[in-house]
N, C-alpha and C positions, 0 to 999 in steps of 0.2 A: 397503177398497181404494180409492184415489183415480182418479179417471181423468185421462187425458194432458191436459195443459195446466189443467186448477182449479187446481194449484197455484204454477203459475207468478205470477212477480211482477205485481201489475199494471204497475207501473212500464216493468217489461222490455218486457210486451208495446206498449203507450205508445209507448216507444222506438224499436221494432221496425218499426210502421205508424205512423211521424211523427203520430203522433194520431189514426190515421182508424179509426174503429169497422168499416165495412164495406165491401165492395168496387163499392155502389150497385149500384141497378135493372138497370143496362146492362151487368152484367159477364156475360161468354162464360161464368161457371165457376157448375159446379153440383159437387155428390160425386163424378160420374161425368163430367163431360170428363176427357178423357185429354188430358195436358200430355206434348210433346214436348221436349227442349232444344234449342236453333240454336246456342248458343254452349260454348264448356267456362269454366269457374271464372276468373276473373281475380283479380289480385292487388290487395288493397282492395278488396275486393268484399266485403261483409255476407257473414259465416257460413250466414246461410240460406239467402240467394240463392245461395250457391255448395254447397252441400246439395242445393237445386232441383235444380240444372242435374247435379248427379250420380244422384241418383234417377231421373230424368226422361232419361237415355239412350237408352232404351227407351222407347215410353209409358206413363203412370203415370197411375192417377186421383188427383184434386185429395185425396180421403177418403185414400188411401193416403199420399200425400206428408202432410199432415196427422200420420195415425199414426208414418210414420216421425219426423219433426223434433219431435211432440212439442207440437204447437201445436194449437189450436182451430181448426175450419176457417173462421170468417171470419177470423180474423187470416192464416191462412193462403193464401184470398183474394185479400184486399187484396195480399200480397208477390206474388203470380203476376199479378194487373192492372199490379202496376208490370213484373213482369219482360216481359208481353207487350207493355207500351208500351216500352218499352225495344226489345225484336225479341229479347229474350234467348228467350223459349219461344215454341209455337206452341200454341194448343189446339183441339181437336178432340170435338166427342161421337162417342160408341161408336156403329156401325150400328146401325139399329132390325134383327129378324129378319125374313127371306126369307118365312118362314111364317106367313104371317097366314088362310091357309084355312081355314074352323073345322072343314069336314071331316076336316080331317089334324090338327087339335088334338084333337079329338073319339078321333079313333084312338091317339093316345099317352098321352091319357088312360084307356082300355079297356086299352090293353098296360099304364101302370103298374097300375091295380087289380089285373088279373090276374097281378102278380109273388108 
């Protein structure tokens, strides 16, 4: 069984991120920011950037959109640093949880044992 994107061309991907291997130190995007869309699909617009911006209507983590297009997530990266320089998306990380007490973690972990 192959996994999504090995077997893509290299060529394509090349193509795709005008030669840039990664999305550098300073990019906002990890697996899990959640990428929003600002704009809808335009016409001459790269296939994937207008993929993004459909996926992403809702928010979407970066691993997700990855899975959906089919791509490796640094290439996929790099095409959301271009679209947030652009103003095309917006990204966001998930909230950390409310529950950091360890007494109250302590007790959800006694309630799961006890299932």
């Amino acid at each position: 069984m192959s996994r999504p994107g090995r077997d893509d061309s290299p060529d394509r991907l090349y193509t795709l991120t005008g030669g840039r291997t990664g999305a550098g130190p300073d990019s906002p995007f990890d697996l899990v920011t959640l990428v929003v869309a600002e704009s809808a699909p335009g016409p001459g617009m790269q296939s994937e950037h207008a993929a993004i911006l459909r996926l992403a209507g809702s928010p979407t983590a970066v691993v997700e959109i990855a899975a959906e297009l089919r791509l490796p997530v640094g290439i996929t990266k790099v095409l959301l640093c271009d679209m947030l320089a652009a103003g095309r998306v917006s990204a966001r990380h998930p909230r950390r949880s409310a529950v950091l007490d360890p007494d109250i973690l302590e007790q959800v972990l006694v309630g799961l044992r006890n299932l």
